[in-house]
C-alpha positions as CSV (number, residue, x, y, z in Angstrom):
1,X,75.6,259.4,101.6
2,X,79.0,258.5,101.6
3,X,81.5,261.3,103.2
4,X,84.7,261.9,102.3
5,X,86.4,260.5,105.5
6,X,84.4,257.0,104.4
7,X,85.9,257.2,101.4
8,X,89.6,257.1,102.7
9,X,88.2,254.3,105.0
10,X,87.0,252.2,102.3
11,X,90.0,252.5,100.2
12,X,92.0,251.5,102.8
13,X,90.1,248.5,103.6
14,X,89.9,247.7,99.5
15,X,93.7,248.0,99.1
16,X,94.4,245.8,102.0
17,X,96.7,243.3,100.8
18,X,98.3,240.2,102.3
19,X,101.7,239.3,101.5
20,X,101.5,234.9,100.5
21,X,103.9,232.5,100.0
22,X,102.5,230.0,97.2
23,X,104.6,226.8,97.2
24,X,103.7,223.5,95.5
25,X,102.1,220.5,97.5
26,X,105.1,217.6,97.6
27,X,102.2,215.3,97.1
28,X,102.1,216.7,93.3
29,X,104.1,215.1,90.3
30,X,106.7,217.6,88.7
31,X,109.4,217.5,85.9
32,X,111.8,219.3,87.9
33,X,111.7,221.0,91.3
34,X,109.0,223.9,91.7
35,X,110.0,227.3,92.6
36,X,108.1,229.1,95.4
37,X,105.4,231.7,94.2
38,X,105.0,235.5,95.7
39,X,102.1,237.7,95.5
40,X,100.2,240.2,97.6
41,X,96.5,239.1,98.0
42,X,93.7,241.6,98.3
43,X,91.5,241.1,101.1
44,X,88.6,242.2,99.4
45,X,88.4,239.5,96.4
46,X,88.3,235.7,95.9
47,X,91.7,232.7,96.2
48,X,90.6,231.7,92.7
49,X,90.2,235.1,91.5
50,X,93.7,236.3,91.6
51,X,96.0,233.5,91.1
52,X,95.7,232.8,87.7
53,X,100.1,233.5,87.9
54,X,100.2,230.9,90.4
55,X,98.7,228.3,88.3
56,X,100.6,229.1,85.8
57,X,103.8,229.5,87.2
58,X,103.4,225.9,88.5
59,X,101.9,224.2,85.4
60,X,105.5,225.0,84.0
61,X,106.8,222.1,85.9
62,X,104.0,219.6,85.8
63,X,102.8,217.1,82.7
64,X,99.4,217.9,81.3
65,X,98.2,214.8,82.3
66,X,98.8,215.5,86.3
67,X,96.8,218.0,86.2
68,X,93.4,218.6,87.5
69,X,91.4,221.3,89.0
70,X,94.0,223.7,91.3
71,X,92.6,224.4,94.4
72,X,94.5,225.4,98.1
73,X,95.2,224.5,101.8
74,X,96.7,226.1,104.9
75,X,98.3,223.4,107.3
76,X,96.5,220.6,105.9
77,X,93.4,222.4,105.8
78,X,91.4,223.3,102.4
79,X,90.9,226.5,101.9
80,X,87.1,227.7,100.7
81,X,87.4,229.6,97.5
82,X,84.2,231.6,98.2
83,X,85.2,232.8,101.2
84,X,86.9,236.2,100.7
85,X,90.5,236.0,101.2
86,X,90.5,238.5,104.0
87,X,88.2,236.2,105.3
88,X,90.4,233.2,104.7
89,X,93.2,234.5,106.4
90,X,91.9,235.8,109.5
91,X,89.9,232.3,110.3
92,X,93.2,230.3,109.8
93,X,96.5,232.3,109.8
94,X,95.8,235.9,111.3
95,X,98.2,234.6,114.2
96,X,100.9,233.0,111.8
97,X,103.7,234.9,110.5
98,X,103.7,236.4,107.1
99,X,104.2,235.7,104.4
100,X,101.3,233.4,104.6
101,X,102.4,229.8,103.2
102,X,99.7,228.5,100.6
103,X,100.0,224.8,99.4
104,X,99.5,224.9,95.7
105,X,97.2,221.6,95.0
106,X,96.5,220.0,91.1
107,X,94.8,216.6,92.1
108,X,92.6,214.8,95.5
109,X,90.4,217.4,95.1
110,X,88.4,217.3,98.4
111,X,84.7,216.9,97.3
112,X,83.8,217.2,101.1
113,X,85.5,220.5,101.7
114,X,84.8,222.1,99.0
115,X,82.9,223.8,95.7
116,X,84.0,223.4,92.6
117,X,85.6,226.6,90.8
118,X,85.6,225.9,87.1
119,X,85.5,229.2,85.5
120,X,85.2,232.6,86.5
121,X,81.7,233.3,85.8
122,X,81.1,231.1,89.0
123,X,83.0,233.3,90.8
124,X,80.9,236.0,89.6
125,X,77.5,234.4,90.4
126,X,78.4,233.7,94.0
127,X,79.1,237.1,94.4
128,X,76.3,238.5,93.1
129,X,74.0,236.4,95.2
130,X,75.8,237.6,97.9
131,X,75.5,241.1,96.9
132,X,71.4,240.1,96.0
133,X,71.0,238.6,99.5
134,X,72.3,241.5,101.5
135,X,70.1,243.7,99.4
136,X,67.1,242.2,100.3
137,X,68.1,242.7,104.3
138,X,68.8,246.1,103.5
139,X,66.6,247.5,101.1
140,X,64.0,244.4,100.4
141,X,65.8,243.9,97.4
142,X,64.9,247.4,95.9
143,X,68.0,248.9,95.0
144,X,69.7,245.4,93.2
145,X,66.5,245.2,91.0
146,X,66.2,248.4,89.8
147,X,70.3,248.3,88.8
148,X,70.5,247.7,85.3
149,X,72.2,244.9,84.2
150,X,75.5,246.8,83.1
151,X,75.6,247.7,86.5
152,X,75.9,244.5,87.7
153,X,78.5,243.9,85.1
154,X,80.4,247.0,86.2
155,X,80.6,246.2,90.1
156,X,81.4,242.8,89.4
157,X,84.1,243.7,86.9
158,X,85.4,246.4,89.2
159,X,86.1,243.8,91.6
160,X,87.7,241.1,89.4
161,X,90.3,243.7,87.7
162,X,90.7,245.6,91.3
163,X,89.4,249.2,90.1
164,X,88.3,251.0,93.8
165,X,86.2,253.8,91.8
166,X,84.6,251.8,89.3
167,X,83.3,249.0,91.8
168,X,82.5,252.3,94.3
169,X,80.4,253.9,91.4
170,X,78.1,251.3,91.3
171,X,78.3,250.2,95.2
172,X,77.7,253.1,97.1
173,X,73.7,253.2,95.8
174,X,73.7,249.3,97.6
175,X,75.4,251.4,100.8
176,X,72.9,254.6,100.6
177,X,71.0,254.5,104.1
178,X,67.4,256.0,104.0
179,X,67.1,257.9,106.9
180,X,63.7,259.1,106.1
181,X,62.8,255.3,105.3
182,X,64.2,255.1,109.3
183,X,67.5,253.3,107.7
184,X,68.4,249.5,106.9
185,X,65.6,246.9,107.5
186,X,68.2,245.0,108.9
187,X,72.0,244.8,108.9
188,X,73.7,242.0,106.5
189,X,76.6,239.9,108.4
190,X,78.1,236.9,109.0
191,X,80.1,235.6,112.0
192,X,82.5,232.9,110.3
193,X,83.8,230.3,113.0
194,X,86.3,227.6,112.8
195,X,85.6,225.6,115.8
196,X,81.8,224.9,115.2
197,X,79.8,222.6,113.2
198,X,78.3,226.0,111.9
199,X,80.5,226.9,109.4
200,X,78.7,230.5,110.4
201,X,76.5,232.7,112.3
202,X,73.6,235.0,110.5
203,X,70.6,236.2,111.8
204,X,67.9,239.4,111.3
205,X,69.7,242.1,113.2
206,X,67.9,245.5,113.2
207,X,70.5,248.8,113.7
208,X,67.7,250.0,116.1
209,X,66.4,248.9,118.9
210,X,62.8,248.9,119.6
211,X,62.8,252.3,122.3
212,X,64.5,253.8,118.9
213,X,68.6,253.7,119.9
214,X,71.2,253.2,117.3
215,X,72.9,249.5,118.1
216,X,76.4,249.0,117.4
217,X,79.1,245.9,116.8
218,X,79.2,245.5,120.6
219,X,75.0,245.2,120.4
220,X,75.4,242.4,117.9
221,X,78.2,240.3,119.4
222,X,76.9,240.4,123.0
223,X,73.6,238.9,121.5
224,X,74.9,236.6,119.0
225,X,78.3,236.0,119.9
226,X,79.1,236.6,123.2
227,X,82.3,234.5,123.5
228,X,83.9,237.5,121.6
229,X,83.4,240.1,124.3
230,X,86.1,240.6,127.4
231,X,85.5,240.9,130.3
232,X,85.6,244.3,130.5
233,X,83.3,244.4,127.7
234,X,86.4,244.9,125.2
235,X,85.9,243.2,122.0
């Protein structure tokens, strides 16, 4: 059950926005110089998601023929489309000062770093995965599968075109913890890292322990991540 106190929680988390500088790489062909690019990213949704402006703002200036699949870095570094922007931003600027400076890329994609993003309806099946495999942790899947499929359609469409209620309508039965069921099987995270081979950290993580105490953040970090505790046992 969601309270109302969660609810202002959540929608200030979902209209958390971060303020980004888009500029065009130097490396690109252009007619004529490009303009610089402004717009306030929500955390909560996906780099290729919301920049259809960007691209085209800068195809204005470019020839059809040097152009290829867009895609972005920070610093030299490519930037994961499928990570959430939020995401993004914390693991390589959250120290930097805003607004955060984007390079705008049309051609070298880097096949190494990263997946292709031809359409939207990728987008959308990355996300639901996401939203299948955190399911199954929570609820062995139950919940997901017994959503219809205009359900799926309406949290997935509440997320691309930013709608907090409609996305909520559908999401709070994925957030509904069975008390009497003795809550989540086990809690769905991920530890993203920059300085590791391991891209991330996820493992099973129960929100009880075995004598029957609720476990918080702190519980999870000081097993799985202990780097990120002070100290004086600060996070």
């Amino acid at each position: 059950m969601i309270m109302a106190d969660d609810k202002d929680v959540l929608r200030d988390v979902w209209f958390g926005r971060i303020p980004a500088c888009f500029t065009l790489s130097p490396e690109e062909t252009t007619e004529r110089e490009a303009e610089p690019y402004y717009l306030l990213l929500p955390r909560v949704s996906y780099l290729t998601l919301v920049t259809d402006k960007v691209k085209k703002h800068f195809l204005k200036v470019m020839k059809a023929e040097d152009v290829e699949e867009m895609w972005f870095e920070y610093e030299g570094t490519p930037l994961k489309w499928h990570y959430p922007i939020g995401v993004l931003f914390d693991l390589h600027a959250s120290n930097s000062a805003l607004p955060w400076n984007v390079t705008v890329r049309f051609k070298t994609f880097p096949e190494r770093d990263l997946l292709h993003c031809p359409s939207n309806s990728v987008i959308e099946a990355h996300f639901m995965s996401c939203i299948k495999e955190a399911d199954a942790l929570k609820h062995k899947g139950q919940v997901i599968n017994d959503m219809q499929k205009k359900d799926h359609k309406q949290l997935w469409m509440g997320l691309q075109n930013d709608k907090f209620d409609q996305f909520w309508a559908m999401n709070r039965k994925l957030m509904e913890y069975p008390t009497e069921e003795g809550g989540f099987r086990y809690i769905p995270f991920r530890i993203y890292q920059t300085l590791s081979d391991r891209p991330f950290i996820q493992k099973l993580f129960r929100p009880v322990s075995p004598e029957g105490h609720a476990l918080t953040l702190g519980d999870l970090l000081k097993e799985l991540f202990p780097a990120a505790i002070c100290a004086e046992g600060e996070l």
